[in-house]
VOZAMAR-49363 format. One line per 2 residues: number of its first residue (from 1); their letters; for each residue x, y, z of C-alpha. Coordinates in nm, 2 decimals, decimal comma, always signed. Example, Ala and Ser with C-alpha at 12.3 -4.5 7.8 and 13.67 -1.06 7.14 Angstrom:
REM VOZAMAR-49363
1 = as = +1,23/-0,45/+0,78  +1,37/-0,11/+0,71
***
This chain:
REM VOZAMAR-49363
1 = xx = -1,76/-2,92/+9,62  -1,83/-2,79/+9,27
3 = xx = -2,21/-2,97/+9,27  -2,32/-2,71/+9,57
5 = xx = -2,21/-2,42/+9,39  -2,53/-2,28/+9,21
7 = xx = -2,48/-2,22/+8,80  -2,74/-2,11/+8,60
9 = xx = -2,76/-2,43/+8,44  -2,85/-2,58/+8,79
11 = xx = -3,09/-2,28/+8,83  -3,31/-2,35/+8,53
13 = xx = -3,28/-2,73/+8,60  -3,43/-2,73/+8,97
15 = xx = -3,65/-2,44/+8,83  -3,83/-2,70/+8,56
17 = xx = -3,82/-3,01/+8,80  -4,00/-2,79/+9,04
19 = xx = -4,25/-2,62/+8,79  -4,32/-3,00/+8,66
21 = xx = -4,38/-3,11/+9,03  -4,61/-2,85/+9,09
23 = xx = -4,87/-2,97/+8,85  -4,78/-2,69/+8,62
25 = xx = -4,90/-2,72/+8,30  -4,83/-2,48/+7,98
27 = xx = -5,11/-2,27/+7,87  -5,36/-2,43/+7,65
29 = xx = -5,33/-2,38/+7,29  -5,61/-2,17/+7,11
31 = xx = -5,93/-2,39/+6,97  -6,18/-2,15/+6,82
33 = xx = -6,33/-2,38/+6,66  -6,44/-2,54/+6,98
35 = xx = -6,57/-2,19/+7,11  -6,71/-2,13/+6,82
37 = xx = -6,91/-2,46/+6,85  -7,00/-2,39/+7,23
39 = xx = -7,10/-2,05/+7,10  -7,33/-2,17/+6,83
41 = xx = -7,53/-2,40/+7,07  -7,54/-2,11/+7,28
43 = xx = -7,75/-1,89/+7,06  -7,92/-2,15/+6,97
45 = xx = -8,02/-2,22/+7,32  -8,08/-1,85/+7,36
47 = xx = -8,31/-1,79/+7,07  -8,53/-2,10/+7,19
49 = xx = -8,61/-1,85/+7,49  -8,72/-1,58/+7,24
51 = xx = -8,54/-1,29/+7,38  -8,69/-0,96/+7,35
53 = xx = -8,62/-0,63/+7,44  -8,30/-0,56/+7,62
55 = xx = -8,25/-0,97/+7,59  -8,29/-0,96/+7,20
57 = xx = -8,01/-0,64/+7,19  -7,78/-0,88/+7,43
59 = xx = -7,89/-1,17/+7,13  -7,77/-1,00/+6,86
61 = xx = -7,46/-0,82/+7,03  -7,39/-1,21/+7,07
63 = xx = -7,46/-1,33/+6,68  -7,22/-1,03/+6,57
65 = xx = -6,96/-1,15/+6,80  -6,95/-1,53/+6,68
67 = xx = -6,97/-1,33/+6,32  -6,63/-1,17/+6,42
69 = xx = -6,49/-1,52/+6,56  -6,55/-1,65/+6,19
71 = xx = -6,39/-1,39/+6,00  -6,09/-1,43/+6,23
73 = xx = -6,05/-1,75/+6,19  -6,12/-1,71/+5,84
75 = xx = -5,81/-1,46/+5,86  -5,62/-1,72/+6,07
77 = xx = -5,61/-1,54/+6,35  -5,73/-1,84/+6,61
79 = xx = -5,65/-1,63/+6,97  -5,92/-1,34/+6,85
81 = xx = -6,15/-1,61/+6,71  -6,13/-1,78/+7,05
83 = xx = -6,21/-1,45/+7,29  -6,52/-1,36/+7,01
85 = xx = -6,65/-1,69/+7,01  -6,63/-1,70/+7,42
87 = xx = -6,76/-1,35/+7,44  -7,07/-1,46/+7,22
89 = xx = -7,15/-1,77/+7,41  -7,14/-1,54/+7,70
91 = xx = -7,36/-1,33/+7,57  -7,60/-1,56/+7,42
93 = xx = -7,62/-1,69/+7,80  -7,72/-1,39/+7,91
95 = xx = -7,94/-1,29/+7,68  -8,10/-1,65/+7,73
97 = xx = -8,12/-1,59/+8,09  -8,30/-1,28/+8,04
99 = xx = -8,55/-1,39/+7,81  -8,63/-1,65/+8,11
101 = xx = -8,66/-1,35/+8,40  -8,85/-1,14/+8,15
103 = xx = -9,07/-1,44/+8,11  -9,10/-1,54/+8,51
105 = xx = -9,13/-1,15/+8,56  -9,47/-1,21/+8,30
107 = xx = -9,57/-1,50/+8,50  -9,57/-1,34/+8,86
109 = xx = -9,74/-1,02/+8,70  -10,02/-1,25/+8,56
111 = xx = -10,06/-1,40/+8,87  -10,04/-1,13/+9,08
113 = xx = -10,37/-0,96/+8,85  -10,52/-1,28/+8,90
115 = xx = -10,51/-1,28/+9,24  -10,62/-0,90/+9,25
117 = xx = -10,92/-1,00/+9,07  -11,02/-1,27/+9,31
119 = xx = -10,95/-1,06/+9,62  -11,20/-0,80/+9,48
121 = xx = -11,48/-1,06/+9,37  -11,47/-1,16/+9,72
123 = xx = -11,54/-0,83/+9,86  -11,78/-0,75/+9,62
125 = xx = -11,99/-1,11/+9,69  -11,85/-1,26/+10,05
127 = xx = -12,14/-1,49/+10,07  -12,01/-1,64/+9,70
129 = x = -11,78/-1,84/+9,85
***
C-alpha cells in the first residue's frame, strides 16, 4: 500500500504531469531585439502621420524610450530593453493614432466651414440655386 501514500516526490511528479497537461507553458524568454524591431516600424509608421502637438510630445516620449531599449541592450540588460522597446512601440501607436484624429478632427472642421458658407450663400441668393 506504499504507492497511495503521498511523498513529496509523488507530489512534484503529479504536480508537473498536470502543469504539462494543462497547456502550460514556461514564460517566454526576453527578445528585445524583436521589440526593438516592432518598435522601430512603429515610429516609423507614426512619423509618416506627422504628429504634431500633443501627438509629436507622445512621438518623441516614444524615440527616447527605444533610445533607452538600445543602451540596455547595449548594457546587456535584455528584460529592460524589452519593456522600453514595448513601451515605445506603444507610444509611437499612439502618437500615430493621434496625428490621424487630429487630422480627421481638421477634416470635419473644414467641412463643417464649408458647409456654413454654403448655408449662408443660400440665404443670401435663394433664387441662385
Amino acid at each position: 500500500m506504499r504507492l497511495m501514500t503521498p511523498t513529496p516526490r509523488k507530489i512534484h511528479l503529479a504536480s508537473a504531469i498536470l502543469l504539462i497537461a494543462s497547456g502550460f507553458s514556461p514564460p517566454a524568454l526576453a527578445d528585445p531585439d524583436r521589440a526593438i524591431a516592432e518598435a522601430e516600424q512603429a515610429l516609423a509608421a507614426a512619423e509618416q502621420a506627422d504628429p504634431r502637438g500633443p501627438a509629436a510630445d507622445v512621438l518623441a516620449a516614444a524615440r527616447q524610450q527605444l533610445q533607452q531599449a538600445r543602451e540596455s541592450l547595449d548594457k546587456r540588460r535584455k528584460r529592460d530593453a524589452e519593456r522600453y522597446a514595448e513601451a515605445a512601440a506603444a507610444n509611437a501607436d499612439l502618437a500615430r493614432v493621434k496625428a490621424r484624429l487630429d487630422a480627421a478632427r481638421a477634416e470635419v472642421d473644414s467641412r463643417a466651414a464649408r458647409n456654413a458658407d454654403l448655408r449662408r450663400q443660400l440665404l443670401l441668393n435663394p433664387e441662385g440655386r
